[in-house]
N, C-alpha and C positions, 0 to 999 in steps of 0.2 A: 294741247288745245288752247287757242288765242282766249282773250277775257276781256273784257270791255265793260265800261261800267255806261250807264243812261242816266241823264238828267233831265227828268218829264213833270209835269204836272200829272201827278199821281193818284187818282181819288180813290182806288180802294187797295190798298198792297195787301190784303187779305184776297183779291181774287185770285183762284186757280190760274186765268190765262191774261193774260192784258196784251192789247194791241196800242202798238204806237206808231202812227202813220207820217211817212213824207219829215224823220229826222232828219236835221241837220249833223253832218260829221265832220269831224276833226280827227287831227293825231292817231289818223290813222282808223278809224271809224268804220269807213266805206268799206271795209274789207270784213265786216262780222258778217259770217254765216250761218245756215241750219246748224244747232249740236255745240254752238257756241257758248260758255257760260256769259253769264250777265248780272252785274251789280246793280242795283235799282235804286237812286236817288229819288227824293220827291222834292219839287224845288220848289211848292208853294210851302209857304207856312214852317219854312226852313226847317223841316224835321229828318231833311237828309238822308241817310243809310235808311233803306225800309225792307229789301227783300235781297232776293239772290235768284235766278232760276236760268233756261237754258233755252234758248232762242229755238225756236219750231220752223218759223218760215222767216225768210231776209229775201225782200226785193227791191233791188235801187230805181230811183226814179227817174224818169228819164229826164237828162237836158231841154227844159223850154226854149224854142226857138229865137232866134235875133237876141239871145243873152251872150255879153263877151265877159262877165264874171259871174260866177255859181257856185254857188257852196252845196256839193255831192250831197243827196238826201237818199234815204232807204228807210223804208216801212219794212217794222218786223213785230211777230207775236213773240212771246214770252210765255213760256211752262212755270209758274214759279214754283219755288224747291223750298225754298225755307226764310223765314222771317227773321229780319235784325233784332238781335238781343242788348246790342249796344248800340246807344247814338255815337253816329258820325257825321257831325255838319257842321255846315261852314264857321258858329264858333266853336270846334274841335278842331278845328282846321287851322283858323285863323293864327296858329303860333308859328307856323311853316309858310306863313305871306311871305314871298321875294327870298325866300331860304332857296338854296340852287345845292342842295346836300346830299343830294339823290334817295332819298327817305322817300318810301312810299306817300304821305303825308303831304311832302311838299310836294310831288308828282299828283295827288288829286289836286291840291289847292291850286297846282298852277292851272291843271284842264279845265277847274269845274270854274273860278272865278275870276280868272288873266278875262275873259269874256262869259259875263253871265246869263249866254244863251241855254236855253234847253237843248239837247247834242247826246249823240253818241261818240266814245272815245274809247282807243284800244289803251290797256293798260299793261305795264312788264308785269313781270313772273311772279316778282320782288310785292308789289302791289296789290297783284291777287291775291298771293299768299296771307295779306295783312287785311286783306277786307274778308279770306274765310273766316278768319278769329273772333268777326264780328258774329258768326252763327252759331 
């Protein structure tokens, strides 16, 4: 099963369901569907790692007209499963800035702040395995 992690303005990561409408994706992003797990960043107030759960509904949005450049967006809910027990953020991160190591670490640090948009992004195996340790 694919794993993606989200970077949202996040106001309650205690809710049961959260909806996050008309993401921007990257690295592969566009491709999260129903049954998908999901790592939940919250990127105000840099508190980072907050939740974990599994994607309910994923629908992309369509192409606005007379656009010649667009960055792929999809609105999806989220079931969440279980709450971060350890912080992960960006300074947890920061030791794996411009590191190319293939460390799960340096792999958030490059999706989540090479552009510090809010974004869904898929993430390897290697990755996920390293952000369940956080539950």
């Amino acid at each position: 099963m694919p794993s993606y992690i989200v970077k949202a303005g996040i106001r309650d990561p205690r809710a049961k369901a959260l909806v996050f409408a008309r993401m921007k994706t990257m690295y592969g992003g566009k491709m999260i569907a129903a049954g998908d797990a999901v790592f939940l960043f919250a990127s105000e107030g840099g508190q980072g790692l907050v939740a974990r759960g599994v994607v309910t509904k994923a629908e992309a949005a369509k192409k606005p007209r007379g656009l010649e450049r667009w960055t792929p967006r999809v609105s999806i809910e989220v079931k969440r499963t279980a709450l971060a027990k350890r912080t992960l953020g960006r300074d947890q991160l920061k030791a794996w800035r411009d590191l190319k190591d293939g460390s799960p670490q340096a792999e958030l640090d490059f999706k989540f702040y090479r552009q510090a948009t809010n974004k869904i992004c898929a993430v390897s195996d290697a990755t996920a395995a390293f952000l369940r340790s956080c539950f």
